[in-house]
PLY file of the C-alpha trace (Angstrom):
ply
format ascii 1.0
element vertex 318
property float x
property float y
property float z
element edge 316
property int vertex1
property int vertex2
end_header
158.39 159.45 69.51
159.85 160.31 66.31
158.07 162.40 63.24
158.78 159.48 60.77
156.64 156.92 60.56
157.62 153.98 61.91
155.66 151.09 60.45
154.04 148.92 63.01
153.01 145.06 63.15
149.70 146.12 61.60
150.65 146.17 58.27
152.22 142.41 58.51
148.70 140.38 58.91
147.25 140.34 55.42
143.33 139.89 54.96
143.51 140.28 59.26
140.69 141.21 61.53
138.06 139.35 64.47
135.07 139.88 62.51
132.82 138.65 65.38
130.78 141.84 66.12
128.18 140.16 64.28
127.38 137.31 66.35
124.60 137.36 68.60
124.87 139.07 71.97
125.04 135.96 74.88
122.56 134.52 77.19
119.39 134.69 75.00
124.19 117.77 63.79
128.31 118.37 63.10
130.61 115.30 61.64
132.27 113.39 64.42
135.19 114.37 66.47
138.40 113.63 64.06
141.25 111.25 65.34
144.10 113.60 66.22
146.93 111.53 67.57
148.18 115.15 69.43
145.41 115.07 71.29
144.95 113.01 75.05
142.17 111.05 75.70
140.99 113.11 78.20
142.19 117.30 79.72
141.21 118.89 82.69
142.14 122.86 82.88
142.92 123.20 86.85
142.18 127.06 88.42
139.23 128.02 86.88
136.49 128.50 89.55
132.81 127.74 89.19
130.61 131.47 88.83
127.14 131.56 88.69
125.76 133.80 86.42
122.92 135.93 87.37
119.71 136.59 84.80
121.82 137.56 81.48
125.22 137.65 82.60
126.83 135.02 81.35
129.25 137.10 79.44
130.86 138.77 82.60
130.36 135.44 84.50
132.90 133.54 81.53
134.65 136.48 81.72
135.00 136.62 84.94
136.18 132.49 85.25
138.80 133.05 82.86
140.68 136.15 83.81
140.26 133.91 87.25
141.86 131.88 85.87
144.88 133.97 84.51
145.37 135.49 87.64
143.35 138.30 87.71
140.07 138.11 89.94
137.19 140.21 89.28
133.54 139.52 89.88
130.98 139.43 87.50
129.00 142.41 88.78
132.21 145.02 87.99
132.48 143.12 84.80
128.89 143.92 83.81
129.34 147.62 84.08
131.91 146.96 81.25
130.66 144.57 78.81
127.33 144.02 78.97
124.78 145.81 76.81
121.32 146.17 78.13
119.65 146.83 74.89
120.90 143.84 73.31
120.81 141.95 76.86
123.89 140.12 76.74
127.50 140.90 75.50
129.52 140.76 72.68
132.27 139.11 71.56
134.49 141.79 70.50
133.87 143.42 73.87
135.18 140.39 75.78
138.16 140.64 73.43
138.85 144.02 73.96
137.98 143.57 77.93
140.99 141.29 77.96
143.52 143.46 76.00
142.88 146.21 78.12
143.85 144.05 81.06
147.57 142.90 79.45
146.00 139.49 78.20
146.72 137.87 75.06
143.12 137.77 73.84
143.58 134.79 70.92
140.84 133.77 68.89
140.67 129.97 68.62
140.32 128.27 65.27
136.75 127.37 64.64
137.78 123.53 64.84
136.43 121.74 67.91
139.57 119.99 68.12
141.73 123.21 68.23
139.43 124.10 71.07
140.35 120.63 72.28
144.17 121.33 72.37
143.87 124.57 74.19
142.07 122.33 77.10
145.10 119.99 77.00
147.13 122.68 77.44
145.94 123.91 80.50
144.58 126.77 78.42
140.39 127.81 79.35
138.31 128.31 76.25
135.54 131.08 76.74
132.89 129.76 73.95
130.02 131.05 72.84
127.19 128.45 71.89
123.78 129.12 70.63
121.58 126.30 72.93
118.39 126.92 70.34
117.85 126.24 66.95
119.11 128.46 64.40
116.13 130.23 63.45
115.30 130.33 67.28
118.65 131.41 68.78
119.44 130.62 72.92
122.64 132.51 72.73
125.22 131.59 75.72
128.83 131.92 76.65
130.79 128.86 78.89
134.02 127.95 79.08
135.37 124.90 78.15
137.59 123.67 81.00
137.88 119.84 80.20
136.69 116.83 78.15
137.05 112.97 78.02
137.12 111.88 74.43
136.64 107.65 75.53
133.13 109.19 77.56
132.98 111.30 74.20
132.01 114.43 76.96
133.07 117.99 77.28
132.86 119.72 80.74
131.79 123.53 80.40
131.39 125.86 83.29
128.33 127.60 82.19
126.90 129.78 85.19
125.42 126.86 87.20
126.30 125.88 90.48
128.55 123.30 89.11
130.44 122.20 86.06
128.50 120.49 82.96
129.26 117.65 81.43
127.32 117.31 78.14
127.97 114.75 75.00
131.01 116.19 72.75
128.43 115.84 69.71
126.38 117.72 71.40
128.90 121.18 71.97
130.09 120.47 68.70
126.74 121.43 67.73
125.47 124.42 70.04
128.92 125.81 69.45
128.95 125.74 65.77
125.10 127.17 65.92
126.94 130.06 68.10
129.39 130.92 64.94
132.33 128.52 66.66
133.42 131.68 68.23
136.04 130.78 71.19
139.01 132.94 72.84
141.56 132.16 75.24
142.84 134.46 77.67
146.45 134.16 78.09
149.40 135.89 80.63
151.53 137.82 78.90
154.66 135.86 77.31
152.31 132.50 77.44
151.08 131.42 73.96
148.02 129.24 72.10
149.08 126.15 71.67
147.92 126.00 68.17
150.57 126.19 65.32
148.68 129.21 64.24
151.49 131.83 63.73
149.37 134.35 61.79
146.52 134.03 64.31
148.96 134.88 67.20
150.54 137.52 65.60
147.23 139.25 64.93
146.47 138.64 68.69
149.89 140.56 69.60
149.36 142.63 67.36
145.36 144.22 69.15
147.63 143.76 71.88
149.74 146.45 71.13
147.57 148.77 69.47
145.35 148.43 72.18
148.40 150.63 73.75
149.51 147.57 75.82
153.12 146.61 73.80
155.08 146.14 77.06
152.34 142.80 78.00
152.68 142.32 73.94
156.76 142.05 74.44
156.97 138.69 76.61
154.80 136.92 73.84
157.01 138.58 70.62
159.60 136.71 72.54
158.39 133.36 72.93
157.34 133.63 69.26
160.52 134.43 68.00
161.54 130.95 70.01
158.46 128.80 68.69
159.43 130.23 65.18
162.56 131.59 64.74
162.55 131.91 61.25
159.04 133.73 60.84
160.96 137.44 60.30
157.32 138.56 61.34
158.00 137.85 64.59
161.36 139.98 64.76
159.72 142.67 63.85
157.01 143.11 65.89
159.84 142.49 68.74
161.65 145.53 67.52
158.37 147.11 67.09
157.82 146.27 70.96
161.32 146.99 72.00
161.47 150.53 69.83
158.01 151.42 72.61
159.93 150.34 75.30
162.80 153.21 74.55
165.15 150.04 73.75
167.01 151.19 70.71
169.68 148.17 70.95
166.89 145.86 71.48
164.93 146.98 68.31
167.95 147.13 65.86
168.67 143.93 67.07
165.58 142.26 66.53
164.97 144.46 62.95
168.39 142.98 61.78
167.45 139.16 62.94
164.21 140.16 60.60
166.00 141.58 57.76
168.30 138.54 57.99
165.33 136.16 58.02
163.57 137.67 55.20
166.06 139.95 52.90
163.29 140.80 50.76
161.15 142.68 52.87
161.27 146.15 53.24
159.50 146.67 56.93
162.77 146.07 58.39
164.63 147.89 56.09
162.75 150.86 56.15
162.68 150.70 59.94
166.61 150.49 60.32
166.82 153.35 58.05
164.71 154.94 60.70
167.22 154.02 63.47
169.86 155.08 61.22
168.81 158.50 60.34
167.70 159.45 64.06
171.17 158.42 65.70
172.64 160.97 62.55
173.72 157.98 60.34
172.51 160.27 57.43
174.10 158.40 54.44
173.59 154.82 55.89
169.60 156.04 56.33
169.07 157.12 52.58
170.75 153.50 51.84
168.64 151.84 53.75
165.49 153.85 52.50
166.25 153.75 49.13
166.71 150.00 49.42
163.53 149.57 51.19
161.88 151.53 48.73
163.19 149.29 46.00
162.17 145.82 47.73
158.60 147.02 47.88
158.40 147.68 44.33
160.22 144.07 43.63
157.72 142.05 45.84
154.59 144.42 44.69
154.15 145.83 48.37
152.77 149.20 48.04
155.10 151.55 47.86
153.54 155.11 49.82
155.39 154.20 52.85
158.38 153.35 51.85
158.33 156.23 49.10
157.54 158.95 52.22
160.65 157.53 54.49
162.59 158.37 51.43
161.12 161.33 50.79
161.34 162.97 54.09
165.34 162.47 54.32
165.62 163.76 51.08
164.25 166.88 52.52
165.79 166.62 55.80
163.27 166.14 58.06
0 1
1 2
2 3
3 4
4 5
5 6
6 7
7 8
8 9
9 10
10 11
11 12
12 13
13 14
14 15
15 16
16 17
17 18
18 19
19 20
20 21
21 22
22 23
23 24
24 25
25 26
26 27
28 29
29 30
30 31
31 32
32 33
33 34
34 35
35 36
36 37
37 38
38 39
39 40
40 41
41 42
42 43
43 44
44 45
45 46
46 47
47 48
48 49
49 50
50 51
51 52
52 53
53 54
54 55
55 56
56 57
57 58
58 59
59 60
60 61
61 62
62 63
63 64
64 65
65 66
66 67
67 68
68 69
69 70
70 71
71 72
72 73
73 74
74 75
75 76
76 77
77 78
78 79
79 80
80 81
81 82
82 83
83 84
84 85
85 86
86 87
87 88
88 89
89 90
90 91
91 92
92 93
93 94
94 95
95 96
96 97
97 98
98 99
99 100
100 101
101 102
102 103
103 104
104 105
105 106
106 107
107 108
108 109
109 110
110 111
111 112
112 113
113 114
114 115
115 116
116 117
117 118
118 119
119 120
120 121
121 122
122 123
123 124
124 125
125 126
126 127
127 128
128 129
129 130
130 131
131 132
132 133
133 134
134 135
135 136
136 137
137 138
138 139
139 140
140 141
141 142
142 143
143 144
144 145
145 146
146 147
147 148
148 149
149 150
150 151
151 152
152 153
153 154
154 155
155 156
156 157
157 158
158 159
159 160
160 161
161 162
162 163
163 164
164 165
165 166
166 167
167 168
168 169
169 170
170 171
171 172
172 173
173 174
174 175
175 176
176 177
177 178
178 179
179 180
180 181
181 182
182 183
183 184
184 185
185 186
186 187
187 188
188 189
189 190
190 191
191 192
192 193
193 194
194 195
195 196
196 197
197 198
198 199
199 200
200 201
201 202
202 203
203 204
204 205
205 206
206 207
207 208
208 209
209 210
210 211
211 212
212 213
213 214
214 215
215 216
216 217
217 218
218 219
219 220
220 221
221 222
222 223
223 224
224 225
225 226
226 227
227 228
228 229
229 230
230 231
231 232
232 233
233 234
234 235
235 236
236 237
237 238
238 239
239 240
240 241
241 242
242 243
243 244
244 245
245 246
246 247
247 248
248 249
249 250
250 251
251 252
252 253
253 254
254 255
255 256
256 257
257 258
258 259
259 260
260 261
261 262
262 263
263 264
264 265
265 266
266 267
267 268
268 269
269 270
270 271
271 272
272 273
273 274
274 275
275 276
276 277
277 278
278 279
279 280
280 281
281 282
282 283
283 284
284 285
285 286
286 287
287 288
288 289
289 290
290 291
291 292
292 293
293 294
294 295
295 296
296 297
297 298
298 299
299 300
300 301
301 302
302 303
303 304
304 305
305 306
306 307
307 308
308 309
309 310
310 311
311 312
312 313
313 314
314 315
315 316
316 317
């Protein structure tokens, strides 16, 4: 790796960050479901077996159904060693999350909509969901997965650690999952996104995925981005970024000049060229490029450090 610093996907997702830590660990009246044309009457996720859960495992045993389900079989017991907490007996939420990155899996957090949750289902997509089966001052925390519903029945079918899958009344999960903080994540193969038309939500997804030291599973899905939203420059560059980790200088320039292209204003890409530029001994294109870079950040009130120390250091020849 270079000396410079190379400015990474991070710094794209504004006001970014899972801030689920706080919900309650697992196993311890909402408005009615909205017409959404996009939406079937009725989804049924197919490959996501049935595991019963043994005395306050249901986080491993969710966990467990939907890495199953992605194709990568574990049982709940090795799972339990990794996520679940016996103080707080149960897991958290950021632990499945991280669980899933360190396994190459898109770990995407799901808008706290039940019909977003919906349209993962009817995507084939499994939604691990925590739900709070109490009251609110009398908490019953409890992770599923959502793996179907009929909207005509007005049911949802969870797998929740039984013997077999629940159907309960859509009001109903509405309700224990809201209690639960509407907290829901889908595991996804690398290269295979959400459904949602969520573009900053899936880039901050790729983007744990990569700092989680995992940018070669984060690749495939900069890729299919860049298809589902071409013009999103965001997407380019964490390509690049992903390319750049792979050794793929072609590949990153590329992808940095399809971002710079998309969005001449911004000086990520700009400052990252000059990067490219300097290391294959472009010397005079490279203090362009940083100089420019350093000038768009002042013009769209970025701040300026980074771009200001790229400079700096070919001015001094590093």
């Amino acid at each position: 790796m270079p000396r410079f610093r190379w400015l990474s996907g991070r710094l794209l997702l504004w006001g970014a960050g899972l801030a689920v830590s706080a919900l309650g660990a697992g196993c311890a009246a909402g408005p009615p479901l909205r017409a959404d044309a996009s939406l079937p009457g009725s989804a049924r996720v197919d490959g996501v077996p049935v595991v019963r859960q043994t005395r306050n495992h249901c986080g491993p045993a969710a966990l467990a159904m939907v890495l199953a389900w992605a194709g990568q079989p574990v049982t709940p017991a090795e799972l339990a060693g990794l996520v679940y907490l016996p103080g707080r007996k149960g897991t958290l939420p950021i632990d499945l999350s991280r669980e899933l990155r360190g396994r190459g899996l898109l770990a995407y957090r799901v808008k706290p909509a039940l019909e977003a949750a919906l349209g993962e289902v009817a995507a084939g997509h499994p939604v691990l969901v925590l739900e709070n089966r109490g009251l609110s001052w009398a908490p019953v925390w409890h992770y599923s997965v959502l793996v179907g519903f009929d909207r005509e029945a007005g049911e949802a079918v969870l797998h929740a650690g039984g013997n077999r899958p629940e159907a309960v009344a859509l009001g109903t999960f509405r309700r224990t999952w809201s209690r639960g903080g509407s907290f829901g994540l889908a595991a996804l193969p690398a290269g295979r996104l959400p459904a949602a038309d969520d573009p900053d939500g899936i880039l901050e997804a790729l983007a744990d995925l990569e700092a989680y030291g995992r940018p070669g599973a984060a690749r495939p899905g900069y890729l299919a981005f860049t298809t589902r939203w071409p013009g999103d420059w965001r997407g380019w560059f964490g390509l690049a970024n992903a390319w750049y980790a792979a050794g793929d200088r072609p590949g990153a320039r590329a992808a940095l000049e399809r971002a710079r292209s998309a969005a001449p204003r911004r000086p990520e890409p700009v400052n990252n060229l000059a990067w490219l530029a300097w290391d294959d001994g472009r010397r005079d294109d490279a203090l362009a490029l940083a100089r420019e870079a350093a000038a768009l950040a002042e013009t769209v009130g970025a701040d300026p450090a980074p771009y200001r120390d790229t400079l700096d250091r070919m001015l001094q020849g590093e």
